[in-house]
MARDRENRO-741382 format. One line per field, with one value per residue (C-alpha): residue number from 0; residue in three letters; chain; x, y, z. Coordinates in Angstrom, 1 decimal. Each point is the difference from the previous one (the first is absolute). Example, Ala and Ser with C-alpha at 12.3 -4.5 7.8 and 13.67 -1.06 7.14 Angstrom:
2
k: [0,1]
r: [ala,ser]
c: [A,A]
x: [12.3,1.4]
y: [-4.5,3.4]
z: [7.8,-0.7]
***
This chain:
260
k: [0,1,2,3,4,5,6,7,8,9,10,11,12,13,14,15,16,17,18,19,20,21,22,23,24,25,26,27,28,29,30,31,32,33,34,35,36,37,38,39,40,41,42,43,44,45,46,47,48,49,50,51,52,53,54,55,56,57,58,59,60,61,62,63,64,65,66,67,68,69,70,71,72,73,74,75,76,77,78,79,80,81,82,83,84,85,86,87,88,89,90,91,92,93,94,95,96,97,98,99,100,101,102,103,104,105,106,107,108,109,110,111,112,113,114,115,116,117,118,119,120,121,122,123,124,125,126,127,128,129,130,131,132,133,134,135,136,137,138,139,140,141,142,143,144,145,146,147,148,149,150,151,152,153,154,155,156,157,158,159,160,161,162,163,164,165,166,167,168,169,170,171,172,173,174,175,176,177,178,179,180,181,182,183,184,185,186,187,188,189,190,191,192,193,194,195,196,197,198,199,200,201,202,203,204,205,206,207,208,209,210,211,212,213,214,215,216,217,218,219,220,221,222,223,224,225,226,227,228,229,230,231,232,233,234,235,236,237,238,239,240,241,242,243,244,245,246,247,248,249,250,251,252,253,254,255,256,257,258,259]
r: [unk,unk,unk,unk,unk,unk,unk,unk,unk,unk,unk,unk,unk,unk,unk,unk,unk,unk,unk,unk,unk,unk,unk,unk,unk,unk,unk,unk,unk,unk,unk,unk,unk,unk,unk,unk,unk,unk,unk,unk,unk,unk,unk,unk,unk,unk,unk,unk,unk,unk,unk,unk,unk,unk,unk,unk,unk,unk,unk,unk,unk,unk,unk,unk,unk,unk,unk,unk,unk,unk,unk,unk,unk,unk,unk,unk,unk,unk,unk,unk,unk,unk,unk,unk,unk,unk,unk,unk,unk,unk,unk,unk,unk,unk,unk,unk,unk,unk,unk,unk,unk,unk,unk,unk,unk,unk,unk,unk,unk,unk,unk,unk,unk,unk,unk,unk,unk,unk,unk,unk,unk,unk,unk,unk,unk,unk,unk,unk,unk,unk,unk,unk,unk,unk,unk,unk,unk,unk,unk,unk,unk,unk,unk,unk,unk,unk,unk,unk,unk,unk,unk,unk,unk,unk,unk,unk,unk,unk,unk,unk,unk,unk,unk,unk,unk,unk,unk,unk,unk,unk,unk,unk,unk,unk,unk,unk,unk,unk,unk,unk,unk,unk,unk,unk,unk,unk,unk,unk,unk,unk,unk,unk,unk,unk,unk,unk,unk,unk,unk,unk,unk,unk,unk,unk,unk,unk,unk,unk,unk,unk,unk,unk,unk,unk,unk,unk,unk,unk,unk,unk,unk,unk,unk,unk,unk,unk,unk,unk,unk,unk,unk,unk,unk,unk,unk,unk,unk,unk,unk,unk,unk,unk,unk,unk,unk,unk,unk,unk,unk,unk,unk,unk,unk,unk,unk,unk,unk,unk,unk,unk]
c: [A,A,A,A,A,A,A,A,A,A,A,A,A,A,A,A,A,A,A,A,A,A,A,A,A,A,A,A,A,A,A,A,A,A,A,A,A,A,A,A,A,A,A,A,A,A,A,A,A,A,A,A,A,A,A,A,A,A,A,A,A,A,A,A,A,A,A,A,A,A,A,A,A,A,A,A,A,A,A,A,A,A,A,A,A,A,A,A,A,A,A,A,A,A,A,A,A,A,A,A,A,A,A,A,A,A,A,A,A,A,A,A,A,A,A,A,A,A,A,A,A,A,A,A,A,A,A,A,A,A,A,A,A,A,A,A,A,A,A,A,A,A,A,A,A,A,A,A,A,A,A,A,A,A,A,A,A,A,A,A,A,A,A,A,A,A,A,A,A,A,A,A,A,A,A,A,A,A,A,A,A,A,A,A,A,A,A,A,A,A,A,A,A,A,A,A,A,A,A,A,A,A,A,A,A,A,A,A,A,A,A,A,A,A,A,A,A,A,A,A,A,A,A,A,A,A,A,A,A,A,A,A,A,A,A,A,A,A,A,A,A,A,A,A,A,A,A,A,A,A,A,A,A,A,A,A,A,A,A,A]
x: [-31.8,-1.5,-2.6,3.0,2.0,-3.0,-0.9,3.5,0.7,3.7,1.9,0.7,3.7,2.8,0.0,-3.9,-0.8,-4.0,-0.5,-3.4,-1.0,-2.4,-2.7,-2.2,-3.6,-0.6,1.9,1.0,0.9,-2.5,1.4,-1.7,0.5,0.8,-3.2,0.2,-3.7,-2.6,-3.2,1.4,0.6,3.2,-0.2,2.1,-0.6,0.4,-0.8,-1.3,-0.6,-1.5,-2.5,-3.4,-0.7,0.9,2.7,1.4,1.7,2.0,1.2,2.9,0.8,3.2,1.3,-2.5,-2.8,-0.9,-2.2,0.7,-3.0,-2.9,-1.9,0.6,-1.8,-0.6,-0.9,-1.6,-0.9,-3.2,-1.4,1.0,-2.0,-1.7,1.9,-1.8,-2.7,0.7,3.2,2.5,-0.1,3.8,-1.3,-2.7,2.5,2.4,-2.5,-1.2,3.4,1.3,-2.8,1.9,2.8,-2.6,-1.4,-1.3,0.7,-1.2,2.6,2.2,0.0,1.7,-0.5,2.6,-1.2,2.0,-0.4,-1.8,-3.4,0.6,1.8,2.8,-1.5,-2.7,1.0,-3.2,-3.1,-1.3,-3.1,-2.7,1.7,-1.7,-3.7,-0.9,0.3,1.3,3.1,1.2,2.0,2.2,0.2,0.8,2.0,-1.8,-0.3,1.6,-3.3,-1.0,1.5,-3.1,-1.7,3.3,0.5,-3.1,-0.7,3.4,-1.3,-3.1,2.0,1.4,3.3,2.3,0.4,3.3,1.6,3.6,1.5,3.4,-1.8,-0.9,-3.5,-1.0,-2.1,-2.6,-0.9,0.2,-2.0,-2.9,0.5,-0.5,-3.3,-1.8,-0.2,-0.8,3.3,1.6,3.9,1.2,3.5,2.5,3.4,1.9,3.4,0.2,-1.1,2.1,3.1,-1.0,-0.8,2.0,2.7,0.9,3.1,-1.5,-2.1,2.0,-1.9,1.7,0.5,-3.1,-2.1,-3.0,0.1,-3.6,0.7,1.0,-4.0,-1.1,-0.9,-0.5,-0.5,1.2,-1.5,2.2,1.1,3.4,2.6,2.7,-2.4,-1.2,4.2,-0.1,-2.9,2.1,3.2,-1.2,-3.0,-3.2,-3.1,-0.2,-3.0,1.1,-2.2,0.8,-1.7,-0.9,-1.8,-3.4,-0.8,1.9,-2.4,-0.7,3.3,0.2,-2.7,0.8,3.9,-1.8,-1.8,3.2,1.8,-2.8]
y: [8.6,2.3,1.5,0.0,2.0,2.6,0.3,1.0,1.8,-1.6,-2.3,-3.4,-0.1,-1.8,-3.7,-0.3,-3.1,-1.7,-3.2,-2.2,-3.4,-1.7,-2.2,-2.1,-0.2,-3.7,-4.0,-2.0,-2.7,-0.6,-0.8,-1.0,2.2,-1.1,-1.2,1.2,1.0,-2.4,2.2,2.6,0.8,-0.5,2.0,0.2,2.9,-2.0,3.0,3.9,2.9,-1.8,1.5,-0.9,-3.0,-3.8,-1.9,-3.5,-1.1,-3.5,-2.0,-2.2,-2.7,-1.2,-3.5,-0.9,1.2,1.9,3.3,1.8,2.4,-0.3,3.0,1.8,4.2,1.7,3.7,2.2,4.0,0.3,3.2,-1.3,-1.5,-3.4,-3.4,-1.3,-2.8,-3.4,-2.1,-1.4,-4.1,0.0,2.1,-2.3,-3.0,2.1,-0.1,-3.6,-1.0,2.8,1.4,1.5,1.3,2.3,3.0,3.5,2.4,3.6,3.1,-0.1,3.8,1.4,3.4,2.1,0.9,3.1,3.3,-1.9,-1.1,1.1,3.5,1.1,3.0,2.2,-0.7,-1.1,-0.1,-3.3,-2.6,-0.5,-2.6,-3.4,0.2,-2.0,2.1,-2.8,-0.8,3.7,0.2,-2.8,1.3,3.8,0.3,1.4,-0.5,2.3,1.2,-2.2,-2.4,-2.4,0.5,-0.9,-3.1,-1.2,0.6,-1.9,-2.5,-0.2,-0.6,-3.3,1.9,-1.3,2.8,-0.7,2.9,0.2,2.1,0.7,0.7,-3.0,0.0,-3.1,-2.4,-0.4,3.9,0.9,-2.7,0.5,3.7,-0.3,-2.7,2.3,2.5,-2.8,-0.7,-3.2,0.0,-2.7,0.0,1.9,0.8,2.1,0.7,-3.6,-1.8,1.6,0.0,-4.2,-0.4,2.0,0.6,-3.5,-1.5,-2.9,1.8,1.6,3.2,3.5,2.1,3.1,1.6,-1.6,-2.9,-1.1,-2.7,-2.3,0.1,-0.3,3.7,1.2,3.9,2.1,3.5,2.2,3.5,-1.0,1.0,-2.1,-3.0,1.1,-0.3,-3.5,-1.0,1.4,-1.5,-3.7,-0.3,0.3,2.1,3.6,2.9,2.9,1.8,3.4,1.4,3.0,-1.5,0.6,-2.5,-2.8,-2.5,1.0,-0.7,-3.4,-1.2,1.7,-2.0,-3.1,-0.4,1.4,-3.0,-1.5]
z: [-42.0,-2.0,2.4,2.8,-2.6,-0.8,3.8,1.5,-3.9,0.7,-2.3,1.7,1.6,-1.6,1.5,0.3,0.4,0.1,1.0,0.1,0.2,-2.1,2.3,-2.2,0.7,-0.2,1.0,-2.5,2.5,3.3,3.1,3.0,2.9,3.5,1.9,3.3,0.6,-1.6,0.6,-1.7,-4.3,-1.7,-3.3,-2.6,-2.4,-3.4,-2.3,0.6,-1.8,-3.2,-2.4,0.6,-2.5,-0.1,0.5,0.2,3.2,-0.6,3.0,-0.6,2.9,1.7,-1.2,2.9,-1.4,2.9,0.2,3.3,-0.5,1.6,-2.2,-2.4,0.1,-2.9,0.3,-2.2,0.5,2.1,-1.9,-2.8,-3.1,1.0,-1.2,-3.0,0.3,-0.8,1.3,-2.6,0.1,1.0,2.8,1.2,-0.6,2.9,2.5,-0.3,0.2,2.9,1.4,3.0,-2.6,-1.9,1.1,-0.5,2.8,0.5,-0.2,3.3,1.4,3.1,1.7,2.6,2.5,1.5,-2.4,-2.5,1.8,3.1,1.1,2.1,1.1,-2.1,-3.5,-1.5,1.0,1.5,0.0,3.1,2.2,0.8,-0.5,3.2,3.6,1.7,-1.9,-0.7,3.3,-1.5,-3.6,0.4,-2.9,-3.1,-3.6,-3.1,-1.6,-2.9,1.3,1.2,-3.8,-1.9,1.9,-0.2,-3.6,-0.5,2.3,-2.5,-2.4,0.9,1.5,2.8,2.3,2.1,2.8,-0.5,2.8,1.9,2.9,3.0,-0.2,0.4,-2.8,2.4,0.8,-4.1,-0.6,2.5,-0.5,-4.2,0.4,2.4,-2.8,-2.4,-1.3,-0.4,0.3,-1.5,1.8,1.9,-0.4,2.7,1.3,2.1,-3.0,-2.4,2.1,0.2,-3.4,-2.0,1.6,1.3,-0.9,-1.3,-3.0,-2.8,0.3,-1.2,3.5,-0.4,2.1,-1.6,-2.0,-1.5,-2.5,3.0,1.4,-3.9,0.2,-3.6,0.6,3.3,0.6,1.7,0.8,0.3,-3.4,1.5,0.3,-3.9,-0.7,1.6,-2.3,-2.9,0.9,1.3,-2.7,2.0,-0.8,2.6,-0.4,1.3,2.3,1.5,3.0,-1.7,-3.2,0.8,-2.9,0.7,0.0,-3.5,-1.0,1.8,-2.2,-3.1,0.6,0.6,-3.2,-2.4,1.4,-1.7]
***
């Protein structure tokens, strides 16, 4: 209110109103989601945007003592300090007794593609293609410079690197394309899946462009501000990254480790 008020220098009319809606960042109660795909993930987000330190998670069964989960992911920040050694006896007790329910999985991170790795036109300068002759006439597109190095160092560091994109490019080219330049992707979200996924009336999924906590995606990097309103408006985790910032993969990494 206040910055809207110093930017236009006008008082707010008579009748303003503001309205917002407060969306918590965790689940109380867990309910299992339609099935319709067995070989794929059902997650459910159970808490985000936590400080880094430990915490307690209690599971309290139905009168049938039943525990629809089949694991349980714990994420910490990848660039972050490393967990401390030893594991607490009530720990060890956890996964003698649910060894599929406990589990420590790397940061979950998904890139755009268009105007934030790969430009429209001439809008940053880009990456050699595909190292190997023989496959460059099926991979013309190039890389945003920087782009190769950030990824893999990510990669090095126990990351998850997803592509989250509204284009139709397939799983199957992003995912060949990425490996021959020594990048594993670790899964692919784009406009077909989405549209499935997220925007099926069988999931209770708010209706956005982009919708990450639905693929257990803890971080988006984007050049998109309305996809960074999305984030800030259904409670998920966006980098913004503009085509002209020369240093963005700086400040991916330096956001990464403050969420730490």
């Amino acid at each position: 209110m206040e910055k809207a008020r110093n930017y236009s220098g006008k008082p707010m009319p008579a009748g303003f109103e503001i309205k917002w809606q407060v969306v918590p960042f965790f689940h109380n109660i867990y309910q299992p989601p339609t099935v319709d795909d067995p070989s794929r993930e059902y997650i459910t987000t159970v808490a985000q945007n936590l400080s880094n330190t430990r915490y307690t998670l209690e599971i309290i069964t139905d009168d049938k003592g039943t525990v629809p989960i089949e694991a349980i992911g714990v994420y910490r920040p990848p660039l972050g300090p490393p967990p401390p050694m030893g594991v607490p006896e009530n720990e060890i007790q956890a996964a003698k007794l649910y060894p599929r329910l406990v589990a420590t999985n790397p940061m979950r991170i998904a890139f755009d593609i268009d105007q934030t790795l790969i430009p429209y036109d001439q809008e940053f300068s880009v990456e050699r293609s595909v190292p190997i002759r023989i496959f460059k006439p099926f991979f013309k597109e190039s890389l945003r410079q920087g782009t190769i190095g950030l990824l893999r160092q990510l990669q090095a560091q126990g990351c998850d690197i997803w592509i989250y994109t509204t284009s139709g490019r397939t799983s199957s080219y992003l995912r060949m394309w990425f490996l021959l330049l020594g990048i594993r992707i670790g899964g692919v979200v784009n406009c077909h899946r989405h549209t499935k996924e997220v925007r099926s009336p069988y999931r209770s999924f708010p209706n956005c462009s982009k919708y990450p906590p639905a693929f257990g995606i803890d971080l988006l990097v984007d050049d998109s501000e309305g996809v960074v309103l999305e984030g800030q408006r259904h409670g998920f985790s966006v980098i913004l990254v503009e085509p002209s910032d020369r240093n963005w993969t700086e400040r991916v990494l330096e956001a990464i480790t403050n969420r730490g």
